[in-house]
KOLLUMTOR-417626 format. One record per residue (C-alpha): residue number from 0; residue in three letters; z, x, y. Coordinates in Angstrom, 3 decimals. Last residue first. Example, Ala and Ser with C-alpha at 12.3 -4.5 7.8 and 13.67 -1.06 7.14 Angstrom:
// KOLLUMTOR-417626
<pt num="1" residuo="SER" w="7.140" u="13.670" v="-1.060"/>
<pt num="0" residuo="ALA" w="7.800" u="12.300" v="-4.500"/>
This chain:
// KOLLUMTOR-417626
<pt num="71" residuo="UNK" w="105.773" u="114.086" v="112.067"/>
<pt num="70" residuo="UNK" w="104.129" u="116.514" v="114.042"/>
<pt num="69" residuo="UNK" w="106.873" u="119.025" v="114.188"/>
<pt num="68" residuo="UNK" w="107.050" u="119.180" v="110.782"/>
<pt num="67" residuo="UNK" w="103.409" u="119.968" v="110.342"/>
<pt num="66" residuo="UNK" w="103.559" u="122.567" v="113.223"/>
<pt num="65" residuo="UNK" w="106.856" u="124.408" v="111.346"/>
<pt num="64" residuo="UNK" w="105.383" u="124.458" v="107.978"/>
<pt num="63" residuo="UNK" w="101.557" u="125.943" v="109.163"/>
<pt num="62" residuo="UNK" w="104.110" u="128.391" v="111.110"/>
<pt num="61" residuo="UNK" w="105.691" u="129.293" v="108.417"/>
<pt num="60" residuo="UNK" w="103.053" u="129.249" v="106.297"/>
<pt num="59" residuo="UNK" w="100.907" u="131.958" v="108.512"/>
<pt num="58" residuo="UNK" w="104.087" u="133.915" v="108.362"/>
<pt num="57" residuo="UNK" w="103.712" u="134.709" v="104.803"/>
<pt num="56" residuo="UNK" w="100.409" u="135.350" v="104.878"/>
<pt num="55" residuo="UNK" w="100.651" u="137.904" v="107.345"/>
<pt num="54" residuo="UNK" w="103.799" u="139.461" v="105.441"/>
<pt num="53" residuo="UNK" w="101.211" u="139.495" v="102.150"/>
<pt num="52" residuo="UNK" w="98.566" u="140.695" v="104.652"/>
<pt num="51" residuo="UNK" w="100.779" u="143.263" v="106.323"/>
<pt num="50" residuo="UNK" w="101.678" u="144.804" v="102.863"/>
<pt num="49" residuo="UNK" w="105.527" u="144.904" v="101.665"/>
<pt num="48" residuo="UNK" w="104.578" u="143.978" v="98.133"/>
<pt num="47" residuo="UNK" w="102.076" u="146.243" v="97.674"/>
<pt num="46" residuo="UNK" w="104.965" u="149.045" v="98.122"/>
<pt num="45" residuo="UNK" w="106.958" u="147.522" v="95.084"/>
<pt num="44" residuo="UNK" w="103.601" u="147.767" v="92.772"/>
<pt num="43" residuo="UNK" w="103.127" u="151.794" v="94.475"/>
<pt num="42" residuo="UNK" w="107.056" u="152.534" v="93.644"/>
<pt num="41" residuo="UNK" w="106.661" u="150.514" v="90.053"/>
<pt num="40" residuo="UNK" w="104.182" u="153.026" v="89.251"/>
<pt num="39" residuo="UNK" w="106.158" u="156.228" v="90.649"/>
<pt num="38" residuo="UNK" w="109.786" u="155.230" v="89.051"/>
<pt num="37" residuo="UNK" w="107.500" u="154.556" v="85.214"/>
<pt num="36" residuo="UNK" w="106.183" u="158.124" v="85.425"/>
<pt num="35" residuo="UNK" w="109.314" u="159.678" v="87.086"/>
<pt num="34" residuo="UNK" w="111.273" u="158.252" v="84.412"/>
<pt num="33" residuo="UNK" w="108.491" u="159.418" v="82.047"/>
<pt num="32" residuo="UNK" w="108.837" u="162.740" v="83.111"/>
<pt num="31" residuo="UNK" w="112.654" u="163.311" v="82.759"/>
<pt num="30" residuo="UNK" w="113.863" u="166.586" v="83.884"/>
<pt num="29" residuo="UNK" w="113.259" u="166.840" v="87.848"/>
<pt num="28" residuo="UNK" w="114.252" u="162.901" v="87.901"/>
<pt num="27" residuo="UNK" w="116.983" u="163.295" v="86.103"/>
<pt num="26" residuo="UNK" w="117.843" u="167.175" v="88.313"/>
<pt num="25" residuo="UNK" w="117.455" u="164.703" v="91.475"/>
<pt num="24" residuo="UNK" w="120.233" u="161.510" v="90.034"/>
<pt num="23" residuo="UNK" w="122.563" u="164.313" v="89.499"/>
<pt num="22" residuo="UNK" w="122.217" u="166.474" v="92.860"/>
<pt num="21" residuo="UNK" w="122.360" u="162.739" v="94.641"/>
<pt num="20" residuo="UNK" w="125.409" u="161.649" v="92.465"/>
<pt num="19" residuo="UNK" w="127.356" u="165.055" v="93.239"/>
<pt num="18" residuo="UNK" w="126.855" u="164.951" v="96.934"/>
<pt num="17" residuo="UNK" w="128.089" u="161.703" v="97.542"/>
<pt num="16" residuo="UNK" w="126.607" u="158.947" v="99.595"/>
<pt num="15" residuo="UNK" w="125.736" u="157.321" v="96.552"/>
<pt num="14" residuo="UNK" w="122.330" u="157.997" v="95.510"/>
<pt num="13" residuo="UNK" w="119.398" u="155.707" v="94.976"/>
<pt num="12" residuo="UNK" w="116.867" u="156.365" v="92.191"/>
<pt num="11" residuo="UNK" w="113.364" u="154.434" v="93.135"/>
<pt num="10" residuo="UNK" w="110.360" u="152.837" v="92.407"/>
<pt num="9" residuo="UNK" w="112.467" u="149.752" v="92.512"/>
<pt num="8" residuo="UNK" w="114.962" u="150.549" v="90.367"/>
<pt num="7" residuo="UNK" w="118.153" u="150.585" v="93.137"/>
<pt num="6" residuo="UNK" w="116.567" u="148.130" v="95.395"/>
<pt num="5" residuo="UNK" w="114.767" u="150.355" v="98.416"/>
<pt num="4" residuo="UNK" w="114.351" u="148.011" v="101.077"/>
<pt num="3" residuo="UNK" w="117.840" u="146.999" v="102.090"/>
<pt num="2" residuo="UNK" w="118.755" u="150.791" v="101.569"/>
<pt num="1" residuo="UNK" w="116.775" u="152.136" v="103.987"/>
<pt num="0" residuo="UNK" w="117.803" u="149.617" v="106.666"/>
């Protein structure tokens, strides 16, 4: 699951499942402000997107599609 959601630049550094890449990718972010600067903003803009009303909305047209197509 975690990985589905959290595209590699997304707000987000994802490690390999190896020891070496997650100590790596931590001491860049621990060292590199604006990394964390630009990781953090894009984090909140990538969260907006998974917001019950934009999923709400979403669904709404699906069904709005599926009634209409059934009524033809």
């Amino acid at each position: 699951g975690t990985r589905d959601i959290l595209d590699a630049g997304r707000g987000v550094l994802v490690a390999e499942d190896d020891v070496d890449d997650f100590a790596a990718k931590a001491c860049r972010l621990l060292q590199d402000e604006d990394l964390r600067s630009a990781l953090s903003e894009d984090a909140r803009a990538y969260a907006r997107e998974w917001s019950a009303d934009r999923f709400a909305g979403e669904l709404a047209e699906i069904y709005e599609g599926l009634t209409a197509a059934a009524s033809t």
